[in-house]
Structure formats: C-alpha cells, structure tokens
N, C-alpha and C positions, 0 to 999 in steps of 0.2 A: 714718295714715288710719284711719277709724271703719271695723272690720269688721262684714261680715253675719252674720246668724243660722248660715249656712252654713261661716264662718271661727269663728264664736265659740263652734261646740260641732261640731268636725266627727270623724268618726269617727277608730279606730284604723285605718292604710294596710293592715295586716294582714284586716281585716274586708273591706276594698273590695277585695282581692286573692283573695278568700276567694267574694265574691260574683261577681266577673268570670269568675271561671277555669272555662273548660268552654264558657264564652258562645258561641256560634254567630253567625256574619254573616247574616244574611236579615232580614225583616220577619215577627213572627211569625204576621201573618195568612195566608200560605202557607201554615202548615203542617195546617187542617184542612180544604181543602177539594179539590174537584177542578177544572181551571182545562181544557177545552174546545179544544184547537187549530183553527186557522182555517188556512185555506190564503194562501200567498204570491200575489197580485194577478201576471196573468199575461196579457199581450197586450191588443187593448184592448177596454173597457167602456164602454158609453152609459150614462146617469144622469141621473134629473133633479137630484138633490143629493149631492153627493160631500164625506163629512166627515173631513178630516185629524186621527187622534187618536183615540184609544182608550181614553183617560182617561173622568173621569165628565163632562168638558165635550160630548165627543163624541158620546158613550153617550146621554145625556138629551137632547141633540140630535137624535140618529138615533130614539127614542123617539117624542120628538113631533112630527118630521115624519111619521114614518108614522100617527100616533093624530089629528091632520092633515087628514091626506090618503092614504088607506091605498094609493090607486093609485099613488102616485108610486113611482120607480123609487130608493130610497137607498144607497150602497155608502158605508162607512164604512173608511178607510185607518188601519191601526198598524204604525207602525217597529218595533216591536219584541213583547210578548205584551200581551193584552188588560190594561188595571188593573195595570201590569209597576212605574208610575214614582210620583208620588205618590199617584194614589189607591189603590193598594193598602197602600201606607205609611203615612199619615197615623193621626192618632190616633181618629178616626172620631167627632171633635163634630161633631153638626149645627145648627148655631147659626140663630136666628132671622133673626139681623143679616145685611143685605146689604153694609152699609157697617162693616164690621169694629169695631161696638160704637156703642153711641148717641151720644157724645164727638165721634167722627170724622163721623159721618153727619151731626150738627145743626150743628157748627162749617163744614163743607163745602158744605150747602144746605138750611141751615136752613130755607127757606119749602117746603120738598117733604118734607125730614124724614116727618111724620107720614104723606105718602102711603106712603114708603119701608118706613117701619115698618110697617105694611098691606099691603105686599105684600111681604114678607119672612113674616111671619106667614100670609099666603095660600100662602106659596112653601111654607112647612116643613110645614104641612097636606097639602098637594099633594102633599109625597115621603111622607109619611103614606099618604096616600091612596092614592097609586099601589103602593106597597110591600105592603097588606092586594091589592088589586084584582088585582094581578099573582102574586099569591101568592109572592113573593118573600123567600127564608129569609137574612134580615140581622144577625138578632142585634138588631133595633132596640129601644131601651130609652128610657121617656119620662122622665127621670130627671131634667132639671134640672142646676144646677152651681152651684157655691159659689165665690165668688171671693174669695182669702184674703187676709188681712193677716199679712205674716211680719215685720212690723218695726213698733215701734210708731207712726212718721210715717204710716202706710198705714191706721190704726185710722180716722182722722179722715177721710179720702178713703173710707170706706165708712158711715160715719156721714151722710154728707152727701147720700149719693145717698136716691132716691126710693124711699117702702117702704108697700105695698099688702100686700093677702093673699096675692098670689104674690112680693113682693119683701120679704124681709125679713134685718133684719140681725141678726148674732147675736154678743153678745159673747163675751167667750173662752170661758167656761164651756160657753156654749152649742154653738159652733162645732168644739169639741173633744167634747162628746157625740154629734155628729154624726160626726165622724172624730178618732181620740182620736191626734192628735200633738201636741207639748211648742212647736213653731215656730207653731202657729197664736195669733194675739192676737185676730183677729176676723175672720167672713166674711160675705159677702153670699149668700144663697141666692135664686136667681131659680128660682126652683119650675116655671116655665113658657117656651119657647122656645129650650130645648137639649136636646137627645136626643143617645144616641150608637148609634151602628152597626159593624158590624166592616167596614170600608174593601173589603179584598179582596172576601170577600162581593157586598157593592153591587153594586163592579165586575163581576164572576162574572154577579149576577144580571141585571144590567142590560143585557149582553150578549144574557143566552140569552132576553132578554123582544122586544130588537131581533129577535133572528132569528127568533125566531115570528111577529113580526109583518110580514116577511119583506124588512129590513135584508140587503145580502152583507158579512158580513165577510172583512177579510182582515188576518192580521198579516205580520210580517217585510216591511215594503212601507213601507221610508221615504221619502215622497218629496222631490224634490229639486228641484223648479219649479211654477211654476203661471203660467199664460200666459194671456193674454184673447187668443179669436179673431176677437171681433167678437158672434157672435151663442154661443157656450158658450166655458168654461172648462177649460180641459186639464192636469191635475194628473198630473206624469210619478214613474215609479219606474224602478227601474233594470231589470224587465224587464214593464213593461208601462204603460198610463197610462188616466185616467180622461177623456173628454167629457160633461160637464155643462151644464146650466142653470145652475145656482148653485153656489157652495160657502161651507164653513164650515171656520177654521181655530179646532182647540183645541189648542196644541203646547205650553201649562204653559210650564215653565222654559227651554225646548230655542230654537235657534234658532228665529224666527220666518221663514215666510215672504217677507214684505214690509218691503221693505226703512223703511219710515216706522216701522217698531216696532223697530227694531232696538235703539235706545235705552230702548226703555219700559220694558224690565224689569229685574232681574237677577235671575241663581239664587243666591239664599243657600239654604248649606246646614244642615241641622237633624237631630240628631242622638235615636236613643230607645234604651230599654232596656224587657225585658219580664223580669219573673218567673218563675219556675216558679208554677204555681197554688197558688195559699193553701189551708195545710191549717185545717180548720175553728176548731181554738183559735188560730192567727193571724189569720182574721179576725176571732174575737170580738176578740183585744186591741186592735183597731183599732178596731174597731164599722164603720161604714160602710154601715149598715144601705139605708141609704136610694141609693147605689149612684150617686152624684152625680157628675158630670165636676168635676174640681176644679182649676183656675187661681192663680197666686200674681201678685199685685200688682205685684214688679219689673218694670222696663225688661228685664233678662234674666231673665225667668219661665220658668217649668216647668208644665207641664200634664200630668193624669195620671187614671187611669181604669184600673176593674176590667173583668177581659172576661167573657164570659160563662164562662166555666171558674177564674172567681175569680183570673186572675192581677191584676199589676198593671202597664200601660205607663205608663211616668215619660221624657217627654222634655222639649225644649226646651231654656232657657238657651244653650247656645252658639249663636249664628246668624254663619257663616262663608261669606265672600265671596272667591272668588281670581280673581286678577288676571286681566283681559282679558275673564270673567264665562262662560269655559268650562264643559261639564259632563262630567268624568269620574269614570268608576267608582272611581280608586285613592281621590278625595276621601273617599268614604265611610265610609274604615276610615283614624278618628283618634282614636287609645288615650286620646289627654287627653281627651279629648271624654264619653267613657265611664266614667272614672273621675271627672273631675267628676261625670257624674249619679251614678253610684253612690254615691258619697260624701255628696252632697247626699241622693239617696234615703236613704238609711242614720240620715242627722240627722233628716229628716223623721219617719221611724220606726224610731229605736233600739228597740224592741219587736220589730222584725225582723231584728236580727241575725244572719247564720246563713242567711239567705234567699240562693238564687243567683239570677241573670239568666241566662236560657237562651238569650236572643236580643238582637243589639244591629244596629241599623241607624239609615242615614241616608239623605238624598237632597234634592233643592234645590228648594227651593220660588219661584216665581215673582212676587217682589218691584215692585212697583210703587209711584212715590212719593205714590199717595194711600192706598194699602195696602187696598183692594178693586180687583173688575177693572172695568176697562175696556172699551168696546165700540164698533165702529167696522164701517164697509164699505168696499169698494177696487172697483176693477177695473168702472166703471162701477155700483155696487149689487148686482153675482152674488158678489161676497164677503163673507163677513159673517164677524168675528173676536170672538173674548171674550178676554184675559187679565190676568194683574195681579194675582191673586184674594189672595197672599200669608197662605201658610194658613189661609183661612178659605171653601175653596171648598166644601166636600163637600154643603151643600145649594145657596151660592148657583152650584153649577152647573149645576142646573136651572133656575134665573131667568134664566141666561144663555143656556139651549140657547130659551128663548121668547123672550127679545129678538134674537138673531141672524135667528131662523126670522121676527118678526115688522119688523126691519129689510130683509129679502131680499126681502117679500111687496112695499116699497116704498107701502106707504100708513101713513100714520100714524097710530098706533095708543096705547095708555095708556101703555105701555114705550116705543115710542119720542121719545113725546115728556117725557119727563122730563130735566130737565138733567143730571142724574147720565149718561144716557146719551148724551147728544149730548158732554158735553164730554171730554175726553183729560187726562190729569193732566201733568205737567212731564217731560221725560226728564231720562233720569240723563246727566250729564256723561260725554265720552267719557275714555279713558284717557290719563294715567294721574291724570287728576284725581278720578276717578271711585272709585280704591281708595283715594286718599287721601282725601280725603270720609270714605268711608264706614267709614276705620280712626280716623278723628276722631270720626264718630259712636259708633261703640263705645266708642269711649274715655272720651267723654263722658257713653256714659248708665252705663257702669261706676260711673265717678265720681258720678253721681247715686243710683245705688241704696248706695254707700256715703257718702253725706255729706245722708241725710234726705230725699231724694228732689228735692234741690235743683237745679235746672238752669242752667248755664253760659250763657254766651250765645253760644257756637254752638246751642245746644238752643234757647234762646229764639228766636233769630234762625230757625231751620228749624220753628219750630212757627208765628210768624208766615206763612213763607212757603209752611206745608201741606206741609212735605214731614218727611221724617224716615227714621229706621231701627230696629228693633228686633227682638228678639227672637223 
C-alpha cells in the first residue's frame, strides 16, 4: 500500500518518546485562567426559559434571550462545571461556515447556499461584535487559515477552488514561506472568515456576561427528565427541578433528552497535544508570522494553531467511536492516539525537535450525518433543541442559540424558515450495525488518503446518500 507523507519520513520513536514524557492529562486551556463556581440547583424554580447545558450552545442561548428580553426570568442548568466538555477543549477555530465548509452546504441546499453563506458571515461578525461590546478577554485573533496540501493528489484540489483577494492559493514555495514545514506542497489561504479564540476563555466569559445580565446559573445539576405539563415545562435534577415556559436543550455529545434524537448523533472521540511555548528562535525557524489556523487536506486531517503564549495545539487525525456510542472518561487517555500526533507533529516540523507537549487531551465531539447541527422543537413548541455541530460549533453556536430562541417565539421568522433548519438529517443505524458502519468508514477513508485520495464505493455510495464520517 502507497504510504503517507507521515509514514514516508516519520520520526525517530526515541524523539516522540522524548516529546511525550512529562505530558500532563487536561486541556491546556485550564490552565491560565480562573473558572467562577456556581451553585448546585436546589428545590424548586419558576422560569420563563430554562436552558440544559453549559456549553457554548447554552451560553449564547442564555445570552440572547436576556439581550431579548432583559425581563424574562432565565436559569441555565450544567451536569457538571461551566465550558467543563467540548467547548473548553476544542481547538478554538471560529469558522465562518455554518454548514461545515462550502462543499457540504452547496451540495446539501444548494438554492439557499448563498443565503447561508450570509448569515454565517453575519453570525461571525456578531461573536466579533459581542466579544469587543461585552468587553470580553478571549484571546480572539482575526488570523485566517490556510488549508494544506500534504500529498501531491491534494495540490490540484486546491488549485481548483475559487481565488479573490481574500482567497488565494499558494504554491509550495509560497506556502512554506508562510509556515516553513518540508510536508507542505501547496495551501489555500482564506485571509477572511476564520478567527481563533481560546475555548475555555469564551466559555469563562460567556458565563460571567449571562450573569450580569442577570441569567442563574447553576452547575453540578444534571438533569434527568423533562415532562410537558400542559401549560410549562418541568426539567428535574436530582435534588431539585425547574417550571418553565419554554426550554432549550444544548447536551453536545452526552445523551440527549428526547428520546426522537437518540439516533442523531454519535460521540466520536478526537484527541490533541499542546507544546510547551515556543522560544523565539523556534519560531523564527518556522516563520508563521502571520499566526494562521492551519488544516491539512486528508480524510484523517489534523488541525493546529499557535496560542497566544506561542505554544502550538496540534490535534485531530484519529476520530474514534466505541460501541453502543457511550461517553466515558477512561476513553480519553489513549497512548496510540498521542503518539500518533506527536510523531505526525514531529514530521511536520523536524525543526522542532526536542520540543516537549505539556499537555495532551481529548473528548467526543457530537457527530451527525450531515456534519453540521441540526435543529428541531418537541413538546408541543416549548422545546427547542440544536445539535449535531460535529466540530465546527464554536461560532455556529451562536446561530443556534438565535434559531432555538426564534423557533420557541413560534412565528416565522428568516432562520426558521430555511430548509437547512426545518429539515433533520438521517439517523445513524442502531447497534451493532452502527459500529460496523462506521469501522468501515474509517477503513475506507484510511485507504483513500493512502491510495490518491481515491474513493471506494462504500465512499461513493455514502457521499451520494449525504452521509459520511470523518475525521
């Protein structure tokens, strides 16, 4: 079998051994900031809106229902600490795209595309804009991102796309002056509609922006029903429960309340590595002046980005699903997983040799088969749900907290009537067909990134049918 760039020049195991050792388990965005405890939900609560989830779904939810309607009464529920699950983890792109890249969006509904693109572009303005207004300290960086060719079949798949003064492409020469690694053959730089931010942060911030605006939060308060009474909604914990008008479920990858979603998602898990911070003459040998979120082409890609203290987070590539589509902690901590990236990292930039990883984590991102989320209401119209987002929520979950709020208001409005949001994409097969699937699919797009990016006809067939898996 034809190997990758990653088999055909991989480091000494001694270097990757070298670079792991000392690694710490956590997310490194923990580690500079201060994280706010909220009190455990206790007996019961009146509310006009009550929002399960403490993620950035929930967050930008609970945001602009009170910005709103500042009288309304909102209580915001989290299982466990505020920004605790992906979004404090994630790699902190803020992508323009609401439909997970222009490919997916236009092949999917194509006749609304261009609105979509419009308001995805309004959306990413919007967390701009809220982010200066609320005075909110994110790290936010309007930096763009290059999207790489590491194999020469992927040159021509960037040559093809569309190129303006903010989209341009850049042969090798060029692409390596821009970030100087030996793997790159050519990139695509879209100069405009990616920003990055530091995850935890957001979260942080986003919080202390609800509670002034005078949101109750509570953490440690998972709850475990939610009932229609007729005229409000009853969201129960185990020692106390919420009465509402409406509600909002944002639960990411975790079980879903209702049971009609149970199928829609799954948690694939994705795994990262962080640096120690780059001392000054490693990043000159890099260059990276320009400080760009940077993506690679494979079906198992890696995505990576400097932090604001010059380290470097390098994850993706492995994306791992376990049977029955549980989520536990022991998942997290898988040594191959790790040492793949490091080793990968290592090839990328043998210049950094020598470099350790202070921090390595993972955590399961909420998979859906049209690979943006979905949105929907239940329970008569008092519920309104987003998920699905499958790594690419960290802005579009502000798009989502204004399609829920404007799904619940029950008049329709420019979000609710787009097909994108009316329609529900495929579930995933129950088990155990479900993890055979989807060990087929990796299997398959394995074999596509080493055989020219050629697809088999399970690929062909699942791309006719909009559905898929990746990385």
């Amino acid at each position: 079998m034809p190997r990758t760039i990653f088999e055909r020049r991989p480091p000494h195991a001694t270097a990757v051994d070298h670079a792991l050792a000392g690694s710490k388990h956590g997310a490194v965005w923990f580690d500079d900031i201060e994280r706010p405890h909220h009190p455990a939900l206790w007996g019961e609560v009146e509310a006009d809106l009550v929002i399960v989830g403490g993620g950035y779904t929930g967050l930008w939810t609970a945001v602009q229902a009170k910005e709103r309607d500042p009288d309304a009464t909102v209580v915001l529920l989290e299982g466990a600490r505020i920004g605790w699950a992906a979004s404090g983890r994630n790699g902190g792109f803020c992508s323009v795209s609401l439909t997970h890249g222009r490919e997916n969006g236009e092949s999917r509904w194509p006749e609304e595309y261009a609105k979509l693109d419009e308001l995805g572009r309004r959306n990413l303005d919007g967390l701009a804009s809220d982010v200066e207004r609320h005075k909110m300290d994110v790290d936010l960086e309007d930096t763009g991102a290059i999207r790489l060719a590491i194999e020469p079949h992927q040159v021509d798949w960037l040559r093809s796309r569309p190129r303006s003064e903010d989209l341009v492409f850049l042969d090798t020469e060029q692409v390596r002056a821009e970030v100087a690694s030996p793997t790159y053959e050519a990139g695509y730089w879209e100069r405009r509609g990616n920003m990055l931010v530091h995850p935890a942060k957001l979260a942080t911030e986003l919080a202390r922006v609800a509670a002034e605006l005078g949101v109750r939060l509570y953490e440690q308060s998972v709850v475990h029903a939610i009932e229609d009474t007729g005229d409000r909604v009853v969201v129960t914990t185990a020692s106390g429960r919420v009465r509402a008008r409406s509600a909002v479920l944002g639960t990411n990858a975790f079980p879903p309340l209702l049971l009609r979603n149970r199928l829609m998602t799954i948690p694939v898990y994705d795994y990262a590595l962080a640096t120690e911070p780059l001392r000054p003459e490693q990043l000159a040998e890099i260059g990276w002046q320009n400080r760009q979120g940077l993506t690679d082409l494979a079906n198992q890609f890696h995505y990576y980005r400097l932090t604001a203290d010059n380290r470097i987070v390098f994850g993706g590539y492995d994306a791992v699903y376990h049977f029955g589509g549980v989520v536990r902690g022991r998942y997290e901590e898988r040594p191959s997983s790790y040492r793949t990236l490091a080793s990968h990292f290592l090839t990328t930039f043998p210049q950094l040799e020598g470099i350790r990883f202070t921090h390595r984590w993972a955590g399961p991102i909420d998979t859906c088969t049209r690979f943006c989320a979905f949105f929907g209401t239940a329970r008569g119209g008092k519920v309104a749900y987003a998920n699905g987002f499958t790594g690419l929520g960290v802005s579009a979950t502000r798009f989502a907290g204004n399609v829920m709020l404007d799904l619940l208001s029950g008049e329709p409005t420019e979000l609710t009537e787009l097909r994108m949001v009316r329609e529900r994409p495929l579930p995933f097969p129950p088990e155990p067909v479900a993890s055979v699937g989807i060990q087929a699919m990796r299997w398959s797009l394995d074999r596509a990134d080493h055989h020219g990016g050629r697809r088999n006809l399970l690929l062909r067939t699942m791309d006719r049918l909009g559905l898929g898996f990746a990385s």
